[in-house]
C-alpha positions as MATLAB code, in Angstrom:
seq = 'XXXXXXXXXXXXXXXXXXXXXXXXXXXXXXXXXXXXXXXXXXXXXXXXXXXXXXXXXXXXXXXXXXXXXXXXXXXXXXXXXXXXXXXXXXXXXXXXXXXXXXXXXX';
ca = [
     -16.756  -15.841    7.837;
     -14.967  -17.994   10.385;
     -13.143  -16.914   13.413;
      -9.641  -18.275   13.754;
      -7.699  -17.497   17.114;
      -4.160  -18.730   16.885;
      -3.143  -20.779   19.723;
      -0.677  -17.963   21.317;
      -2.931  -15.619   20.935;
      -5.701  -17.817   22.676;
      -3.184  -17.923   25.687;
      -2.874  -13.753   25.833;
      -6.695  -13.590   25.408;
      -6.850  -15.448   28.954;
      -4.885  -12.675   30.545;
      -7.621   -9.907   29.433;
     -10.237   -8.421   32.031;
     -13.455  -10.333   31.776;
     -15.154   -7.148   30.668;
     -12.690   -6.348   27.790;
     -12.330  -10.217   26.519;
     -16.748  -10.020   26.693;
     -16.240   -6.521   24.133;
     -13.995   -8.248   21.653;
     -16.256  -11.323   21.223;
     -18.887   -9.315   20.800;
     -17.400   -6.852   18.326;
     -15.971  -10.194   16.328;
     -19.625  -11.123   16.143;
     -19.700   -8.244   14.224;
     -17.252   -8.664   11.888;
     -18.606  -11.670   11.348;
     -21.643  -10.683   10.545;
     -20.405   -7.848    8.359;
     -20.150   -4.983   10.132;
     -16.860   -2.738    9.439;
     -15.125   -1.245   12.401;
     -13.516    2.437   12.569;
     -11.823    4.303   14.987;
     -11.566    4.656   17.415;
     -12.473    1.193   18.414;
     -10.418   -0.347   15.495;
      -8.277    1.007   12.984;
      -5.646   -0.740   10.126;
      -2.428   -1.341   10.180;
      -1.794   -1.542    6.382;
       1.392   -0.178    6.957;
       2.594   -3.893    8.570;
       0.579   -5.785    6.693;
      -2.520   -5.820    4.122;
      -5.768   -6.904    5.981;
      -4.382   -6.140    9.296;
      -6.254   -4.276   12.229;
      -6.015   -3.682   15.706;
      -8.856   -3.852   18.548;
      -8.007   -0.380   20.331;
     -10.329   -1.360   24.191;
     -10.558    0.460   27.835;
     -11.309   -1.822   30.631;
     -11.147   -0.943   34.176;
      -7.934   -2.434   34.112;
      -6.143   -0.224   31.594;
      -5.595   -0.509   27.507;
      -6.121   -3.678   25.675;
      -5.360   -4.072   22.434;
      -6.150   -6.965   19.829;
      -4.267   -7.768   16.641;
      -6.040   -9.684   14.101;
      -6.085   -9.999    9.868;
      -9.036  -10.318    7.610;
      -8.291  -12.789    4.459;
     -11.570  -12.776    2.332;
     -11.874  -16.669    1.862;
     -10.577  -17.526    4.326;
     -11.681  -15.522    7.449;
     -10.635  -13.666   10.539;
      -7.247  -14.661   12.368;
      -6.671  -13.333   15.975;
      -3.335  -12.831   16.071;
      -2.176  -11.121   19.234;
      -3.448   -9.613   22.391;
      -2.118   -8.331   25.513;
      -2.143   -4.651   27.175;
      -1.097   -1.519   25.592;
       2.124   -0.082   27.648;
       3.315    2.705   24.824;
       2.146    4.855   22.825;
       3.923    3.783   19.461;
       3.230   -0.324   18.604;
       6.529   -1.753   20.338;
       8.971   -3.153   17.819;
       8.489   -6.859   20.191;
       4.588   -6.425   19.153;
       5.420   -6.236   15.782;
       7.820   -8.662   15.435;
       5.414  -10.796   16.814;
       2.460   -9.910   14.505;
       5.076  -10.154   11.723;
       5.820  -13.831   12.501;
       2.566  -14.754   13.237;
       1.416  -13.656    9.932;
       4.240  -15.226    7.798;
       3.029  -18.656    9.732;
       0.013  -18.411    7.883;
       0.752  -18.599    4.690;
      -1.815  -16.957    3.221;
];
């Protein structure tokens, strides 16, 4: 499987503490490799969209949260990432992930 980071979301990843951005590479190598993720360190958001999951990480510098599908065939798509401020996902964060995953066309 193939990992596919969107060129926005390559942008956010640049803005995530060094320790955090070394965790999610490492837990994509997972993925990769076939591993499933659970909570708490990653959990589906089926509700927004089939095949999509978030990254839920703690770094010294707060929450940091990645957004990313899973389209067998295909592969993995990093869609968003950037710091967790609420509690709720933030209807901008959606609407992001929303038109991010329409642009695919998959």
């Amino acid at each position: 499987m193939e990992l596919i980071i969107l060129k926005q979301a390559q942008k956010e990843l640049k803005q995530a503490p060094k320790d955090v951005l070394e965790d999610v590479f490492a837990l994509f190598e997972d993925l990769m490799a076939g591993h499933r993720l659970s909570m708490p360190v990653s959990r589906s958001l089926f509700s927004i969209s089939r095949g999509l999951h978030e990254l839920r990480l703690s770094g010294r510098a707060g929450e940091f949260r990645v957004f990313y599908i899973i389209r067998s065939g295909y592969g993995i798509y990093v869609l968003y990432a950037g710091t967790k401020k609420k509690q709720p996902l933030d209807k901008r964060v959606r609407d992001i992930l929303e038109t991010r995953i329409r642009s695919l066309n998959l």
